[in-house]
C-alpha positions, -999 to +999 in steps of 0.1 A: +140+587+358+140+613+387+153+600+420+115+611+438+101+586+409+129+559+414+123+559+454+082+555+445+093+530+421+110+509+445+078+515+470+055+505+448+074+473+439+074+463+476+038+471+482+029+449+450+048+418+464+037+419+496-002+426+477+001+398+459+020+379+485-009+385+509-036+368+481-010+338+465-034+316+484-062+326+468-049+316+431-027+288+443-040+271+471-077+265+465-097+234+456-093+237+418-058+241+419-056+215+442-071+186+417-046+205+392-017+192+416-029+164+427-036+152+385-076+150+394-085+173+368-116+158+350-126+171+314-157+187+330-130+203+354-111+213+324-142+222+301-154+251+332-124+261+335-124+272+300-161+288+301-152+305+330-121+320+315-135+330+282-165+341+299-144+368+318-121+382+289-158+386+276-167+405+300-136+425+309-123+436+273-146+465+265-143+479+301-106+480+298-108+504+266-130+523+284-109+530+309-084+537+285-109+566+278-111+580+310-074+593+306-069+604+273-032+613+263-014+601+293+005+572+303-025+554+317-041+553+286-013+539+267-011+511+297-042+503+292-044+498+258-011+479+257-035+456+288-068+456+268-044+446+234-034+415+251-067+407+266-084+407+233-057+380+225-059+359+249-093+357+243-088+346+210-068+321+222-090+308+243-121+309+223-095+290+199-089+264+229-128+261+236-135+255+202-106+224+196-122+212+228-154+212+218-165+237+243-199+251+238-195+290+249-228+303+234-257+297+255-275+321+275-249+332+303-274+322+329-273+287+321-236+289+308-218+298+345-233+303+383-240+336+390-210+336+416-185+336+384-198+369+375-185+388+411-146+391+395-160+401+363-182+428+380-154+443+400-130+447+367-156+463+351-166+486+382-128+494+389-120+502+353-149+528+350-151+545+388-110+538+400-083+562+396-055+548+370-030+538+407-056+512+416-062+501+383-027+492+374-019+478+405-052+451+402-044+444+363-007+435+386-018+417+408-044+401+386-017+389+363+009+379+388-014+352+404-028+341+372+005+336+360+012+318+392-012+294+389-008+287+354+025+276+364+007+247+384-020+240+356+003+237+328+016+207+339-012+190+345-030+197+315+001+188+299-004+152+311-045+150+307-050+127+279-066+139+247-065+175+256-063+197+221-029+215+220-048+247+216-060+247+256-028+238+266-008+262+246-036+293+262-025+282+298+011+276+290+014+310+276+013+324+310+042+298+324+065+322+319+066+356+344+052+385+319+077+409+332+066+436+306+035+441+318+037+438+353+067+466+353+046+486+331+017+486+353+041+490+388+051+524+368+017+538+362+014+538+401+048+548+409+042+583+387+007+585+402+018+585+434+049+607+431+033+635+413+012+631+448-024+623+430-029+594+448-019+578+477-003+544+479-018+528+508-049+536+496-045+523+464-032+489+479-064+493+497-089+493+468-069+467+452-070+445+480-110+445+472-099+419+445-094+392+470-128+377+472-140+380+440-107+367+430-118+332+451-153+335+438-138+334+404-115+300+417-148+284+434-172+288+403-142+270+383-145+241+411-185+237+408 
């Protein structure tokens, strides 16, 4: 690694924390969450919570691979199909979860989720097919530090929420654990974008920083 690309590196990394720093309460300190710590879950809290997810990898896969398009043969692309790889799996998983629930994820999406659960789903897809590949790695960053954030606080609960199927616990619990390989490999993407000077980084934190509200849409539909 050159020593311009190690300083960006470093950069980067301090712009991400203080990113995702700056939206923590977003994923960790809304109402859902909330009945999560407080062990107020209900099953019908539980049950949308599970629509809402699987409703998103829906919605989010096929705009990740074509992203992935948009920069053929370059690091980008291989992030990005390494990110859109592990989408498609978790939403396996949690189609799996829904499924041992007895989740019904197959009705017309109007009368499935509130329109309001569609505004983080709409950003993904409108980032991944208009944003350079900076912003894009540093939202699939942040996206995946808070959610693994507050799975840390859901895990438990669901843990202790009786006659909850193994299968929804196991999707949640899967993120407990800090998925350093993914994160670093997305903080790199931006790093080499911005030292090879095609993109700027505060602008990049900018457009990434969009995420915020649709992020909290995406917590309040869970909560309705």
């Amino acid at each position: 690694m050159t020593t311009a690309l190690t300083s960006e590196t470093e950069s980067v990394r301090a712009a991400a924390e203080r990113l995702v720093t700056a939206m923590r309460y977003v994923a960790t300190d809304n109402a859902y969450i909330a009945k999560a710590r407080a062990g107020r879950l209900t099953d019908d809290d539980i049950a949308a919570l599970v629509r809402l997810e699987n409703a998103t990898l829906d919605n989010v896969t096929g705009c990740i691979a074509l992203a992935a398009g948009r920069f053929p043969n370059t690091p980008a692309m291989d992030f990005l199909l390494d990110l859109g790889q592990m989408v498609s799996t978790d939403r396996r998983n949690i189609r799996a979860g829904a499924a041992a629930y007895g989740t019904a994820l197959e009705e017309i999406p109007g009368q499935r989720l509130e329109s309001v659960a569609y505004g983080y789903m709409g950003f993904i897809n409108w980032l991944c097919l208009n944003a350079d590949p900076a912003a894009i790695a540093l939202v699939a960053h942040a996206d995946v530090a808070l959610w693994h954030e507050a799975c840390v606080i859901l895990t438990p609960a669901l843990q202790k929420h009786a006659g909850l199927p193994t299968e929804v616990v196991d999707y949640f619990a899967g993120y407990q654990e800090r998925p350093t390989e993914v994160l670093d490999q997305a903080l790199e993407i931006v790093a080499g974008e911005v030292a090879e000077g095609r993109q700027d980084l505060q602008q990049t934190v900018g457009t990434a920083r969009l995420m915020e509200d649709h992020l909290a849409a995406f917590w309040r539909a869970a909560d309705q």
